[in-house]
C-alpha positions as CSV (number, residue, x, y, z in Angstrom):
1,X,128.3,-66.4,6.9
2,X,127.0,-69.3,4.5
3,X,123.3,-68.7,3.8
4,X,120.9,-67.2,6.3
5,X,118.7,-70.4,7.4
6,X,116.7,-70.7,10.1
7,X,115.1,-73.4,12.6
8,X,111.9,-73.0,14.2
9,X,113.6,-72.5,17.9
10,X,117.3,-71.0,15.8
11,X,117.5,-67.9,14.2
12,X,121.3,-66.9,12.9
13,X,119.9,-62.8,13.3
14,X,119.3,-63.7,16.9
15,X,122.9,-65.4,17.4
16,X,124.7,-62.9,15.9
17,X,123.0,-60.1,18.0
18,X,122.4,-61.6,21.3
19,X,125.4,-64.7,21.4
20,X,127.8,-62.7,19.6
21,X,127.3,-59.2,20.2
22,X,127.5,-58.1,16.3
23,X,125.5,-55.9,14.2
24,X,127.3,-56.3,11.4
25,X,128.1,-59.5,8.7
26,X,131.1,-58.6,6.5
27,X,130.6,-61.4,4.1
28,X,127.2,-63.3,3.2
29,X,127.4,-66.0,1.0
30,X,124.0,-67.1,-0.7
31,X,124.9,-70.9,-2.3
32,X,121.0,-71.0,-3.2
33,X,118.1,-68.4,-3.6
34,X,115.6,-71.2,-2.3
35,X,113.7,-70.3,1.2
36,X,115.2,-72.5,3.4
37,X,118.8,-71.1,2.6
38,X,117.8,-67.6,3.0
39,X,114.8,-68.0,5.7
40,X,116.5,-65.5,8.1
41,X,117.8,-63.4,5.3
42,X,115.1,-60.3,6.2
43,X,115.6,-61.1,9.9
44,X,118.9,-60.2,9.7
45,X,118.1,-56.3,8.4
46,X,114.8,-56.4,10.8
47,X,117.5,-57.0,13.8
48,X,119.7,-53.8,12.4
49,X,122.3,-56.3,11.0
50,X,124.3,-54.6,8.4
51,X,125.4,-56.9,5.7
52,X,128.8,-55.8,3.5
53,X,129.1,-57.5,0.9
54,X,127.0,-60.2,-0.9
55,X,128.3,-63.3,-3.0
56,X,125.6,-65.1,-5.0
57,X,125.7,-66.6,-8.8
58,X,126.3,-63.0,-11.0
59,X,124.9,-64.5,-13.8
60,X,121.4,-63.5,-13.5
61,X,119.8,-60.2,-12.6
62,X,117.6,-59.4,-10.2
63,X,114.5,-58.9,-12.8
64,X,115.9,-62.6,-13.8
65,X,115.5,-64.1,-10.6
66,X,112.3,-62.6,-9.2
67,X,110.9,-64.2,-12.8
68,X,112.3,-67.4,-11.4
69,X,111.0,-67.1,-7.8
70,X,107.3,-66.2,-9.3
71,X,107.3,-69.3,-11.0
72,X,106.8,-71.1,-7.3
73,X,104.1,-68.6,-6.3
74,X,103.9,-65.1,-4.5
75,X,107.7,-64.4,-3.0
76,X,108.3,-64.4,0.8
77,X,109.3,-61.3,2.5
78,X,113.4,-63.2,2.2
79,X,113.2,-63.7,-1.6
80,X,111.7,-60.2,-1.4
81,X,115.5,-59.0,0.1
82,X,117.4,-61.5,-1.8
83,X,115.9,-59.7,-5.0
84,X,116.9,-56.2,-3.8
85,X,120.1,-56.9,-2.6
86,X,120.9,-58.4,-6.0
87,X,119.9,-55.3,-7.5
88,X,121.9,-53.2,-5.5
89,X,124.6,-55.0,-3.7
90,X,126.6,-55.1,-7.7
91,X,130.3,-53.1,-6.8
92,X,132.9,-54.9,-6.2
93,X,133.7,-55.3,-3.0
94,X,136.1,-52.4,-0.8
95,X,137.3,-55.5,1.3
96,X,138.0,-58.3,-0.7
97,X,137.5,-61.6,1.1
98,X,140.8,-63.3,0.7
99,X,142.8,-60.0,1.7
100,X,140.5,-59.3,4.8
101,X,139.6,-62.4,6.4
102,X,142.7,-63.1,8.7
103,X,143.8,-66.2,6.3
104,X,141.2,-67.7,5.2
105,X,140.3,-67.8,1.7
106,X,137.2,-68.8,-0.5
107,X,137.1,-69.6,-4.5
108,X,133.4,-69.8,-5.8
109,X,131.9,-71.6,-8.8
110,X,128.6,-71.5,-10.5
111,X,126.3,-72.3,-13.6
112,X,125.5,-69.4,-16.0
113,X,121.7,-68.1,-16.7
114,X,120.1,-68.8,-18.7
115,X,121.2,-72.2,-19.7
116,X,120.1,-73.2,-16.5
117,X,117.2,-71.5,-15.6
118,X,116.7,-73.3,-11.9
119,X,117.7,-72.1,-8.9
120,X,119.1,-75.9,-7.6
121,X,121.4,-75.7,-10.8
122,X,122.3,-72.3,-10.1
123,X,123.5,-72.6,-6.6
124,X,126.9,-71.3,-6.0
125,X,129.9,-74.1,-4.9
126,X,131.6,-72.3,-2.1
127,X,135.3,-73.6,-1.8
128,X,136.2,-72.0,2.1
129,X,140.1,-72.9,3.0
130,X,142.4,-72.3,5.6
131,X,145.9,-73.4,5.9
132,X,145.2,-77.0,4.7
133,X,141.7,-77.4,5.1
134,X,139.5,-76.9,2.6
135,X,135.6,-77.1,3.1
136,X,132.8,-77.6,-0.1
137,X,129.0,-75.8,0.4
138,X,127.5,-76.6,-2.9
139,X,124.2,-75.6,-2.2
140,X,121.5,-77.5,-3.6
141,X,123.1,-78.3,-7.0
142,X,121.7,-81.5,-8.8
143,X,123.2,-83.9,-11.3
144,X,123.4,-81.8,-14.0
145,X,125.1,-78.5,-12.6
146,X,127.5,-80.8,-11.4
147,X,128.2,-82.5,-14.3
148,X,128.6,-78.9,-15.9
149,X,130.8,-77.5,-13.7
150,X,132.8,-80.3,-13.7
151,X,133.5,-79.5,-17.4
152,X,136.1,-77.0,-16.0
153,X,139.5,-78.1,-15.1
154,X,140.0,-75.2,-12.3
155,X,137.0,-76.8,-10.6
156,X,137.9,-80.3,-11.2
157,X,141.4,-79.4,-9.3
158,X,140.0,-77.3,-6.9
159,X,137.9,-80.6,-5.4
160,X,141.1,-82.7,-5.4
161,X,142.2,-81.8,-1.6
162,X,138.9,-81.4,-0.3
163,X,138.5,-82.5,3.6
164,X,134.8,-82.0,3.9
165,X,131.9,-81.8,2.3
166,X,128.9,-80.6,2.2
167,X,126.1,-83.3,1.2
168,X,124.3,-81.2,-2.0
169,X,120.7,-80.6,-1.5
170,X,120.9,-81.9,2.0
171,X,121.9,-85.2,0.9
172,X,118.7,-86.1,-1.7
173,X,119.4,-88.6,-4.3
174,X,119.1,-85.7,-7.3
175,X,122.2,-84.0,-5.4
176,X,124.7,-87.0,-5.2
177,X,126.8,-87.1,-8.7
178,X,129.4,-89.9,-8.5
179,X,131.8,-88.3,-11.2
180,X,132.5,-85.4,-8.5
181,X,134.1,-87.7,-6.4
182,X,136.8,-89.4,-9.6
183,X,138.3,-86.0,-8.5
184,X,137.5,-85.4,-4.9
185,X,138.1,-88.0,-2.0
186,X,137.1,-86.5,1.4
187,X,138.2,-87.2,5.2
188,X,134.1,-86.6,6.2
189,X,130.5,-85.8,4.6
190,X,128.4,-83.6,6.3
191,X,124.2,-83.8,5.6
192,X,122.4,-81.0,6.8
193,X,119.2,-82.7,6.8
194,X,116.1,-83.1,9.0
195,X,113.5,-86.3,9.6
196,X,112.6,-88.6,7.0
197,X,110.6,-86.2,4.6
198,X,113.9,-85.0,3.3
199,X,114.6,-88.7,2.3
200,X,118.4,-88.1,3.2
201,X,119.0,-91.3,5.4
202,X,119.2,-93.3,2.1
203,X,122.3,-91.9,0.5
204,X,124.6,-92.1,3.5
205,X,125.8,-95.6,2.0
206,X,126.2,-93.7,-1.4
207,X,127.9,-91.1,0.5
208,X,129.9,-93.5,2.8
209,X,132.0,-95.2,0.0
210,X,133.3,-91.9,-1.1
211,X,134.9,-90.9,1.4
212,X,139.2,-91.6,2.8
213,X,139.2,-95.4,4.7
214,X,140.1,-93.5,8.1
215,X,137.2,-91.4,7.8
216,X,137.2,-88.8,10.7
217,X,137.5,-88.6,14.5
218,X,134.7,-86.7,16.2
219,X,136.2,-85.3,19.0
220,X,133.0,-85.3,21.2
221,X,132.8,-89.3,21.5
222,X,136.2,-90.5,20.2
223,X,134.4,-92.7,17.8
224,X,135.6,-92.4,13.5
225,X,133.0,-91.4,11.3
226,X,132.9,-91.0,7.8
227,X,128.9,-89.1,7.1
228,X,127.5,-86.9,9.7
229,X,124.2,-85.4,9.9
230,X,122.5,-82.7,11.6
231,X,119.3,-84.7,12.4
232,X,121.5,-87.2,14.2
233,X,124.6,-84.8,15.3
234,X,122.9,-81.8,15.8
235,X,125.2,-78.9,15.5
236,X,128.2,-79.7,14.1
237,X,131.7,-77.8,15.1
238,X,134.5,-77.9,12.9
239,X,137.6,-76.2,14.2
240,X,140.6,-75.4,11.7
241,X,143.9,-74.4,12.6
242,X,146.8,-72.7,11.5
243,X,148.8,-75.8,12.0
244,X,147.1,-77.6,9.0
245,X,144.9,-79.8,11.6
246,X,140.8,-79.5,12.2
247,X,138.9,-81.2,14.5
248,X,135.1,-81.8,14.8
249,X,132.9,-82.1,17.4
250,X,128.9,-82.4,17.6
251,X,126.1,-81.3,19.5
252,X,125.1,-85.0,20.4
253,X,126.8,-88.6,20.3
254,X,125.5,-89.3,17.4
């Protein structure tokens, strides 16, 4: 699972429970400690969701990042469990991720505290692969944690055969970093974004001209894309298989 956000009428604690039939979350990846990544995050425990093991940026403690979080007022009852769970979810894991997940595989990257002391800047870039697809969640990293983790060549060559990304801080202009993509080329953008208060409809040009000529085919309509968003695709399915190919297909036509 890639953060724990939630929608007024969609709560992943709800899914899981009632759509699934799980109580349980192996692996919960927190790319940002910001509400809106982690708004379902004490929903989860309220619904008797077990949660093994949590990946987040290490670098800072939990002391660390409750001094973080006060800085933008009183914590929410999420940032309240995101805090604990940092200061107790710290072994390494029984079940590692890439021996126990049927295949697929996930490399992470992050900025260090405290040389960047925001959480946007901290976010973790979660690489998830399988067979030949490979899928960025960067979280809501802005121009200058890109541009520092970019100063590492595993990074810069783990971009190079991306197939989709994840628009950064749900496509804002502080997000987009045009050096990222001298190394990375993808087949589709995704923008998990809502209306126009998010001001994400202005970069899909910017985003556009990054991406492969072909773009993508969306299975639902048959028509190529090359940026997809949430506000206009609602949810958005991407199905990998073991055969090297993925398709996508979307909630609505888009």
């Amino acid at each position: 699972m890639i953060d724990s956000g939630s929608a007024p009428d969609w709560r992943p604690s709800t899914y899981i429970v009632n759509s699934l039939g799980l109580r349980r979350v192996d692996y919960l990846f927190i790319t940002n400690a910001d509400q809106d990544h982690m708004s379902d995050l004490q929903g989860l425990f309220d619904a008797g969701i077990d949660v093994g093991v949590l990946l987040r940026n290490y670098s800072y403690t939990a002391d660390q990042i409750r001094q973080i979080k006060r800085q933008g007022g009183v914590l929410s009852a999420d940032a309240e469990r995101y805090v604990g769970m940092c200061a107790t979810y710290n072994q390494p894991a029984v079940e590692p991720f890439d021996q126990y997940m049927g295949g697929i595989m996930t490399t992470t990257y992050c900025n260090a505290y405290p040389r960047f002391p925001d959480t946007n800047n901290l976010s973790l870039a979660v690489f998830i692969k399988f067979g030949a697809f490979k899928i960025l969640f960067p979280g809501d990293l802005e121009k200058p944690g890109w541009r520092a983790l970019l100063q590492q060549p595993a990074f810069r060559a783990e971009l190079a055969d991306t197939d989709v990304f994840f628009a950064s801080h749900h496509g804002r202009e502080n997000g987009f970093c045009a050096e990222v993509f001298d190394y990375c080329q993808p087949s589709a953008v995704i923008i998990s974004d809502k209306p126009i208060e998010h001001e994400t409809q202005q970069m899909v040009p910017d985003y556009r001209a990054v991406v492969r000529d072909a773009g993508v085919t969306v299975r639902t309509t048959g028509r190529q894309r090359h940026v997809l968003t949430t506000r206009r695709d609602g949810a958005i399915l991407i199905t990998a298989g073991s055969d090297n190919h993925y398709t996508i297909d979307t909630e609505h036509r888009g």
